[in-house]
N, C-alpha and C positions, 0 to 999 in steps of 0.2 A: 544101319542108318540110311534115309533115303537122302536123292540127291537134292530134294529144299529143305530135309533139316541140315543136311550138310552146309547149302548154301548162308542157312540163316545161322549156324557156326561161324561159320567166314566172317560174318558181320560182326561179330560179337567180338571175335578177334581183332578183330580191324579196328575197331572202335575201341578195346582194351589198349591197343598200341599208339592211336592216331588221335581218339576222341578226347573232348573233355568236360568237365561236369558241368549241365545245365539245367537251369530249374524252369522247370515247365510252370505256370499259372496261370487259374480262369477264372474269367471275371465272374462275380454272384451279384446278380441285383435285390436290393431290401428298401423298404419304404418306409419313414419315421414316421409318428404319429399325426406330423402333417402333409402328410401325401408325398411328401418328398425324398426322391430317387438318393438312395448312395449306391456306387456301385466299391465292393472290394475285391480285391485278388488275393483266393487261395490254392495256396500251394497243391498239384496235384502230383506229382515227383521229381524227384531228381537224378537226370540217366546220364549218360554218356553220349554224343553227338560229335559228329563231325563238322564243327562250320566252316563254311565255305564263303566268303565275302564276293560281292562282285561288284562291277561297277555300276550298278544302276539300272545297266539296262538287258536285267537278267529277264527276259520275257514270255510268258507264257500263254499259248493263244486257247482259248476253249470255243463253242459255238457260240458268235458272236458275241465274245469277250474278251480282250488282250489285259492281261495285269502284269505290272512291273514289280519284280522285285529286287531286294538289296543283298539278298544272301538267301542261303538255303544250308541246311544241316539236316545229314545223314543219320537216323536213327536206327534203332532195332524194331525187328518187326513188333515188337510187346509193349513198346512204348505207346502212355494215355495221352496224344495229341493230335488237336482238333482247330478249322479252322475259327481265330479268334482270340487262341489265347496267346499268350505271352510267351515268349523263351530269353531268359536270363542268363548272363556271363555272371563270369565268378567278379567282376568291378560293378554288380547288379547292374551295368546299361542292358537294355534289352529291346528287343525286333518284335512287333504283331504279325503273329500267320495267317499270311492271305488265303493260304492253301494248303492243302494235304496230299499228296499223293504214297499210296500205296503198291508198293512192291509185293512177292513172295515173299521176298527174305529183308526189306530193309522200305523204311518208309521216308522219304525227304520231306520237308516242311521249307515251304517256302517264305521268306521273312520281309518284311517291308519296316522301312525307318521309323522310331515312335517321336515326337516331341515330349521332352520330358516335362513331368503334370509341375 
């Protein structure tokens, strides 16, 4: 075993001990017969995450971009998520990912407050 599938074990571990089940979803845009937009969210999976809450002013700077977010949850490096979609609690409240960052072994998503529809 090399030392990044080692590493990407570790995670999987950690998240077996620490994590908890969250359902990722992306939005699908379709257009009724009058032209008009619905968008719905379908389910792309349900993995294990560690969320992390903050106070608001979790901030991350890019080239001439500063974005705040509200929380960020630690995933495995295999998990399908992108920025945009959804990440769901088991009381289905749920955060929009502003961001993605990828690791070798472990990906964070960064989450921002949604108002509910």
């Amino acid at each position: 075993m090399t030392m990044l599938d080692s590493m990407k074990a570790d995670t999987v571990n950690i998240l077996s001990t620490w994590g908890e089940s969250l359902v990722v979803k992306r939005a699908t845009n379709s257009f009724d017969g009058t032209g008009k937009a619905t968008q719905t969210w379908t389910e792309v999976g349900t993995y294990l995450g560690d969320w992390q809450p903050s106070d608001g002013a979790l901030m991350r700077s890019e080239v001439g971009l500063a974005i705040k977010s509200d929380a960020q949850v630690i995933f495995s490096v295999t998990v399908d998520i992108e920025a945009g979609d959804r990440v769901y609690r088991a009381d289905d409240s749920y955060e929009n990912v502003n961001y993605c960052k990828k690791y070798e072994d472990h990906i964070t998503a960064f989450l921002t407050k949604t108002e509910k529809e």
